[in-house]
C-alpha positions in Angstrom: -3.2 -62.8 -100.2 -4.9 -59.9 -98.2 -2.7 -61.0 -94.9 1.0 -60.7 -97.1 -0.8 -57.8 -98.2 -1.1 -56.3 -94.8 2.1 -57.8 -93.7 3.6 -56.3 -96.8 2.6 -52.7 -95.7 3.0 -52.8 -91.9 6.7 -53.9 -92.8 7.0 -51.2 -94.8 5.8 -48.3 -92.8 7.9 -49.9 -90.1 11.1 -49.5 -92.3 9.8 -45.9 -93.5 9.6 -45.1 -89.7 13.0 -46.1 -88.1 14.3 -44.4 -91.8 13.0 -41.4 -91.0 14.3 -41.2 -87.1 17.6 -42.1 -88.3 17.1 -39.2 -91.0 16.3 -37.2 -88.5 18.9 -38.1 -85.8 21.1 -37.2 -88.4 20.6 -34.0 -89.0 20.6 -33.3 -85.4 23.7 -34.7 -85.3 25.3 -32.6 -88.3 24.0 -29.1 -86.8 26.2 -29.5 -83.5 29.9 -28.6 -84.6 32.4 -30.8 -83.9 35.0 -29.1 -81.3 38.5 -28.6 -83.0 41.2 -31.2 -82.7 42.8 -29.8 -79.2 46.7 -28.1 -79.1 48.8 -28.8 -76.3 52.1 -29.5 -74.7 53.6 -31.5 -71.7 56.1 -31.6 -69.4 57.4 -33.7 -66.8 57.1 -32.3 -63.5 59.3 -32.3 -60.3 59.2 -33.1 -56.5 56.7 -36.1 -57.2 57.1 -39.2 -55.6 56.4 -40.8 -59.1 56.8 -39.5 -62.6 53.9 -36.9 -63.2 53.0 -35.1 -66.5 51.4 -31.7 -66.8 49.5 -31.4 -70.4 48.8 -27.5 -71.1 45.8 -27.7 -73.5 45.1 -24.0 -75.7 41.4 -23.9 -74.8 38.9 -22.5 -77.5 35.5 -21.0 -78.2 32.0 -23.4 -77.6 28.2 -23.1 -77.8 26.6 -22.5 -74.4 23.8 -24.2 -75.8 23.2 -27.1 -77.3 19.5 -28.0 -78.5 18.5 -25.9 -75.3 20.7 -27.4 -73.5 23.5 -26.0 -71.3 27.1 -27.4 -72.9 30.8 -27.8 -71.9 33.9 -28.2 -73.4 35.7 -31.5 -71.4 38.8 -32.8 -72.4 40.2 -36.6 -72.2 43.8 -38.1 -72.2 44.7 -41.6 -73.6 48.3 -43.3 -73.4 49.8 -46.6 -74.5 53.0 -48.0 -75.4 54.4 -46.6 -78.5 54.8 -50.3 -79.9 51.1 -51.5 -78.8 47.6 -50.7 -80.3 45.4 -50.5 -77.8 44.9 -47.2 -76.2 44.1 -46.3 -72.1 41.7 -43.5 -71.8 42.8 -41.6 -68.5 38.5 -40.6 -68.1 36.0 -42.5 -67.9 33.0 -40.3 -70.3 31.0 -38.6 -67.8 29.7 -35.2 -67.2 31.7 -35.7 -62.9 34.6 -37.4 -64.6 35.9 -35.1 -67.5 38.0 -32.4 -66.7 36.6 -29.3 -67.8 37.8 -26.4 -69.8 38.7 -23.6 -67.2 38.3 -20.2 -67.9 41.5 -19.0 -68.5 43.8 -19.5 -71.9 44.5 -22.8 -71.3 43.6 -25.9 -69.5 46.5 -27.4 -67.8 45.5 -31.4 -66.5 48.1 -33.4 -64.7 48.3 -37.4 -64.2 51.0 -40.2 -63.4 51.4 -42.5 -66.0 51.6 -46.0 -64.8 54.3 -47.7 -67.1 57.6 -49.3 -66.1 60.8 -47.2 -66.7 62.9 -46.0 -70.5 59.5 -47.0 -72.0 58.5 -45.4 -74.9 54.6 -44.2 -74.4 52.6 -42.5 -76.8 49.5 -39.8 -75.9 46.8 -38.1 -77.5 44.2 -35.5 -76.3 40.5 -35.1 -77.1 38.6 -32.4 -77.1 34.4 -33.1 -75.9 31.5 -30.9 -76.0 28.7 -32.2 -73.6 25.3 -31.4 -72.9 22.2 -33.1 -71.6 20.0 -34.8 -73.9 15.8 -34.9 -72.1 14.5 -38.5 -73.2 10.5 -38.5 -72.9 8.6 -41.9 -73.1 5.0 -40.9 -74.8 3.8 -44.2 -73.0 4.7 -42.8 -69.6 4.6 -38.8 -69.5 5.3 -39.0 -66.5 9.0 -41.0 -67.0 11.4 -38.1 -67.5 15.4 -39.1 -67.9 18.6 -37.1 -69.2 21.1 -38.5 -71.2 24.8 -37.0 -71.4 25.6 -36.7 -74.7 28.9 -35.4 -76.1 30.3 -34.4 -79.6 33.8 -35.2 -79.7 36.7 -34.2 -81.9 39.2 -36.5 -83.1 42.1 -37.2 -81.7 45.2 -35.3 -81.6 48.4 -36.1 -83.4 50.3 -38.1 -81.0 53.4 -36.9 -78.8 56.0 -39.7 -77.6 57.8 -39.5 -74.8 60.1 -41.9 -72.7 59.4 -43.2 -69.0 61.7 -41.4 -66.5 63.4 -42.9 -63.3 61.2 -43.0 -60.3 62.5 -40.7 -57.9 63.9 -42.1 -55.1 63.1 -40.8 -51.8 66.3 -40.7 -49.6 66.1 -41.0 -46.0 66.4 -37.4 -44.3 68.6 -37.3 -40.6 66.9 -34.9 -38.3 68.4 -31.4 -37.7 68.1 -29.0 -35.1 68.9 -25.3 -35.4 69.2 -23.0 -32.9 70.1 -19.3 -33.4 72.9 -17.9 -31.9 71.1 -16.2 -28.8 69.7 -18.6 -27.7 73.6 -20.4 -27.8 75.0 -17.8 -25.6 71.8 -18.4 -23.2 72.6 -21.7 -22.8 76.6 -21.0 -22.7 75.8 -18.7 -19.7 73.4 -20.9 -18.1 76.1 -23.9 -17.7 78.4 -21.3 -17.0 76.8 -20.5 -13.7 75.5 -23.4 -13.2 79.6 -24.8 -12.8 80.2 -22.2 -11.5 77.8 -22.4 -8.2 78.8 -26.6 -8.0 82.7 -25.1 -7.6 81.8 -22.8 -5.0 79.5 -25.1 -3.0 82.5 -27.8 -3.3 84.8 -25.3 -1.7 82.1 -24.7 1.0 82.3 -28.2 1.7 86.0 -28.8 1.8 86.2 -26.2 4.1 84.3 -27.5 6.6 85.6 -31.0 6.6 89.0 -29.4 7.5 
């Protein structure tokens, strides 16, 4: 009776213990603001060999500092066809991948979608706020990692668009220019130049006769 007893109470300080991280993993989690749902536009751009979108996101306000930790606003992209569910997030989540909010009004992000032509494709944006995270292991002090935590908003309401044509690239015929000196140059060059063959022609006529 004294072991269920024991067994009893280690079980539940065990459960009182993982309650209270998760309590308090919470709360951390509730005192970081959640960036605002991102505002842009997009626009299909010319000149490129395939069909290439510029998105122009309105950038906004963040905290430097997240639990003394220096923070950035990111931003992601995700398309898919406008009849399918699953989505393709255009960055992978990482602090070198992200693109990150410049320092200007807006943030302006440009990428190829890769789906066939008169398709109709959907897209989203995300707004992230990321910071570093120090994990500490009490069993080895002198084990020190960093994790890359972000706080992300939700996703934007979604804009539809339809695939254009690839451009096609026609071949180009070479041209030369020249300017119109360098025309009379070469006009008075060959002029001489016939000009000296009829004279030494004459000089040789005449002294075969």
């Amino acid at each position: 009776m004294d072991r269920l007893s024991n067994y009893l109470i280690a079980c539940l300080a065990v459960i009182f213990a993982v309650s209270s991280l998760l309590m308090i993993q919470s709360t951390n989690a509730q005192s970081i603001s959640e960036p605002s749902v991102p505002e842009f536009t997009f626009r299909f751009l010319e000149n490129y060999l395939h069909p290439t979108i510029e998105v122009t996101i309105k950038n906004q306000p963040y905290p430097s500092t997240v639990n003394d930790s220096e923070a950035h606003l990111y931003y992601n992209l995700r398309t898919k066809k406008h009849m399918e569910e699953n989505w393709n997030q255009q960055y992978t989540i990482s602090e070198t991948t992200l693109p990150i909010q410049s320092n200007s009004e807006y943030t302006q992000l440009t990428f190829s979608p890769n789906y066939p032509t008169d398709n109709e494709i959907d897209l989203q944006v995300q707004a992230l706020l990321g910071y570093y995270q120090d994990i500490t292991y009490p069993e080895s002090p002198t084990l020190h990692l960093s994790n890359f935590i972000t706080q992300d908003s939700d996703w934007s309401p979604t804009q539809t668009f339809t695939m254009p044509t690839n451009p096609t690239t026609q071949p180009t015929t070479s041209k030369v220019y020249l300017s119109e000196n360098i025309l009379l140059v070469l006009v008075a060059v060959i002029a001489i130049l016939a000009l000296a063959l009829a004279v030494s022609a004459m000089v040789l006529l005449k002294r075969h006769i």
